[in-house]
C-alpha positions as CSV (number, residue, x, y, z in Angstrom):
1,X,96.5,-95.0,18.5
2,X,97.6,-98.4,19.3
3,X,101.5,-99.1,20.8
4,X,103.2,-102.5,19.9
5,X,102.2,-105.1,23.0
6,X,105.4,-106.9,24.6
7,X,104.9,-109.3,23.0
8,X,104.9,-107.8,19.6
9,X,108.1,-105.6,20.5
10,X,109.7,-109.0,21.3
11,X,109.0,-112.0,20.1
12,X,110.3,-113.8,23.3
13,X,109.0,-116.9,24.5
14,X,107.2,-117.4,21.7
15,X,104.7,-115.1,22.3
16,X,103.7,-113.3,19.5
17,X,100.2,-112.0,17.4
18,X,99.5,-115.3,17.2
19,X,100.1,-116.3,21.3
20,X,99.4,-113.6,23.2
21,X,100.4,-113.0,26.4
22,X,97.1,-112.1,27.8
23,X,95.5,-114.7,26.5
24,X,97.9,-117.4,28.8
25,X,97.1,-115.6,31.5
26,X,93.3,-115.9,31.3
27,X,92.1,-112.8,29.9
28,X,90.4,-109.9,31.3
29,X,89.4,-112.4,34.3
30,X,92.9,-112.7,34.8
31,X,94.7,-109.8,34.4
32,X,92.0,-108.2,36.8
33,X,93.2,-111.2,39.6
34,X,96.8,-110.4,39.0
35,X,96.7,-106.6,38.8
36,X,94.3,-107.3,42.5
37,X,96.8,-109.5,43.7
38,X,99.6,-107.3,43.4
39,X,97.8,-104.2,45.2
40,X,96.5,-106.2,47.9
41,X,100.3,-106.9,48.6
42,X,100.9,-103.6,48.1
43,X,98.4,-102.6,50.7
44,X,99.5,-105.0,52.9
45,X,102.9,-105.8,52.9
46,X,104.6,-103.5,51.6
47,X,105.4,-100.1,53.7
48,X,107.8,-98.8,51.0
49,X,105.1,-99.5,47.7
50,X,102.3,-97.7,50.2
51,X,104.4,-94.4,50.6
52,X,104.0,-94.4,47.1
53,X,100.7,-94.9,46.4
54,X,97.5,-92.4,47.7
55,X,95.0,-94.6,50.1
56,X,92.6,-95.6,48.2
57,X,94.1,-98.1,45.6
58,X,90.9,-98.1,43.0
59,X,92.2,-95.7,40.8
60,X,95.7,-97.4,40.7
61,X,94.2,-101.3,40.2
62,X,92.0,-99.9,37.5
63,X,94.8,-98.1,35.8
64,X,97.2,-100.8,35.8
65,X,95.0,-103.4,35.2
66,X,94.1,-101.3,32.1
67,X,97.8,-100.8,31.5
68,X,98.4,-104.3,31.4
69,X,95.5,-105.2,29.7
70,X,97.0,-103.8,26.4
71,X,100.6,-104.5,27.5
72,X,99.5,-108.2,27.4
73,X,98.2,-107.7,24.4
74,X,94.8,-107.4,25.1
75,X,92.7,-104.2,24.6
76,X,94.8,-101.0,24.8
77,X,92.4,-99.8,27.4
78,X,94.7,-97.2,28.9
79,X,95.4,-96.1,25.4
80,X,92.0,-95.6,25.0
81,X,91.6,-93.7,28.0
82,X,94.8,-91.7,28.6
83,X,96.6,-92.0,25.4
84,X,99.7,-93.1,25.5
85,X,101.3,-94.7,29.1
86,X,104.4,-92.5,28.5
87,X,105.2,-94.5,31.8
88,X,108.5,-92.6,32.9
89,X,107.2,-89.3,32.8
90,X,103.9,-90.2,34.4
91,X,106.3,-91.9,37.6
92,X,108.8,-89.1,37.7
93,X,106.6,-87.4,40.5
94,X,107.5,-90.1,42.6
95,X,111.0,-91.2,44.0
96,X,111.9,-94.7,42.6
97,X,115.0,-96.1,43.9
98,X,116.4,-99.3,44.0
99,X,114.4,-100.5,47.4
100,X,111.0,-99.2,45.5
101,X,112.1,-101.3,42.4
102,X,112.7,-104.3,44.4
103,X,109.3,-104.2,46.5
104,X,107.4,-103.7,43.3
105,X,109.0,-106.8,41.8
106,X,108.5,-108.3,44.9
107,X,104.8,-107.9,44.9
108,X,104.3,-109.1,41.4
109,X,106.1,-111.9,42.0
110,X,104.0,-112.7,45.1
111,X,100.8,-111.9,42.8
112,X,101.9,-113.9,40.4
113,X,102.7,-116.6,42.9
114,X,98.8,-116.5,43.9
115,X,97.4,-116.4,40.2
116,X,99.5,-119.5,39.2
117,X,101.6,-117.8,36.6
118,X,104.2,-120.3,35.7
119,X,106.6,-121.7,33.2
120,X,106.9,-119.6,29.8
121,X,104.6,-117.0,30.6
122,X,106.3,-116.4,34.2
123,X,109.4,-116.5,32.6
124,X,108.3,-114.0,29.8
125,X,106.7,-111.5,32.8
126,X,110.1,-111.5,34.9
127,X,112.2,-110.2,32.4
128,X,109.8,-107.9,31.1
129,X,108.7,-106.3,34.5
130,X,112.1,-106.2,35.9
131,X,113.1,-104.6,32.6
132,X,110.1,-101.8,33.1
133,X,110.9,-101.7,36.7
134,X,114.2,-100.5,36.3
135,X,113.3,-98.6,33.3
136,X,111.3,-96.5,36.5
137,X,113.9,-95.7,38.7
138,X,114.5,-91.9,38.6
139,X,116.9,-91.7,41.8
């Protein structure tokens, strides 16, 4: 099964099947930085994302950075794997509030910071992880 990327759901930014989001950002090379990037902030700078995350981060990069592999539009790798991201449900377990929401933006911004992501495509990212941020918060 393969789910509409964001940039096929919107069209913003001129992204679209013909300019793909994971393509600007370099590919599997660099969705693997970014998605590195943002858990080494979450490791280290951020006591609010830990509390919601188990110790060991590997399973969590490789799962997002298969998440946003697809997202990107890139191979639906989590697809592939876990079938669809039904991402609400699978966050419900945890307690996402508006501090959480903000840390997590705040990370990918600071990963995102470190991997260079600028102009369109950072403009393109911000609204689209805020959106799915927010879309997360359960309390």
């Amino acid at each position: 099964m393969e789910l509409p990327t964001q940039a096929e759901q919107s069209g913003g930014g001129g992204f679209g099947p013909g300019r793909l989001p994971y393509d600007e950002i370099g590919g599997d090379a660099g969705v693997r930085r970014l998605v590195d990037e943002f858990y080494d902030r979450v490791r280290d700078d951020s006591e609010v994302m830990r509390r919601l995350h188990p110790e060991d981060l590997t399973e969590s990069r490789e799962k997002l950075f298969e998440f946003l592999s697809g997202w990107l539009g890139g191979p639906q790798l989590y697809v592939q794997k876990h079938g669809h991201p039904r991402l609400r449900m699978r966050h419900m377990p945890f307690a996402i509030d508006e501090e959480a929401v903000r840390e997590w933006l705040r990370c990918m911004r600071g990963a995102m910071d470190a991997c260079a992501v600028e102009g369109e495509l950072r403009a393109f990212l911000e609204e689209r992880f805020r959106n799915t941020a927010e879309f997360m918060r359960n309390c």
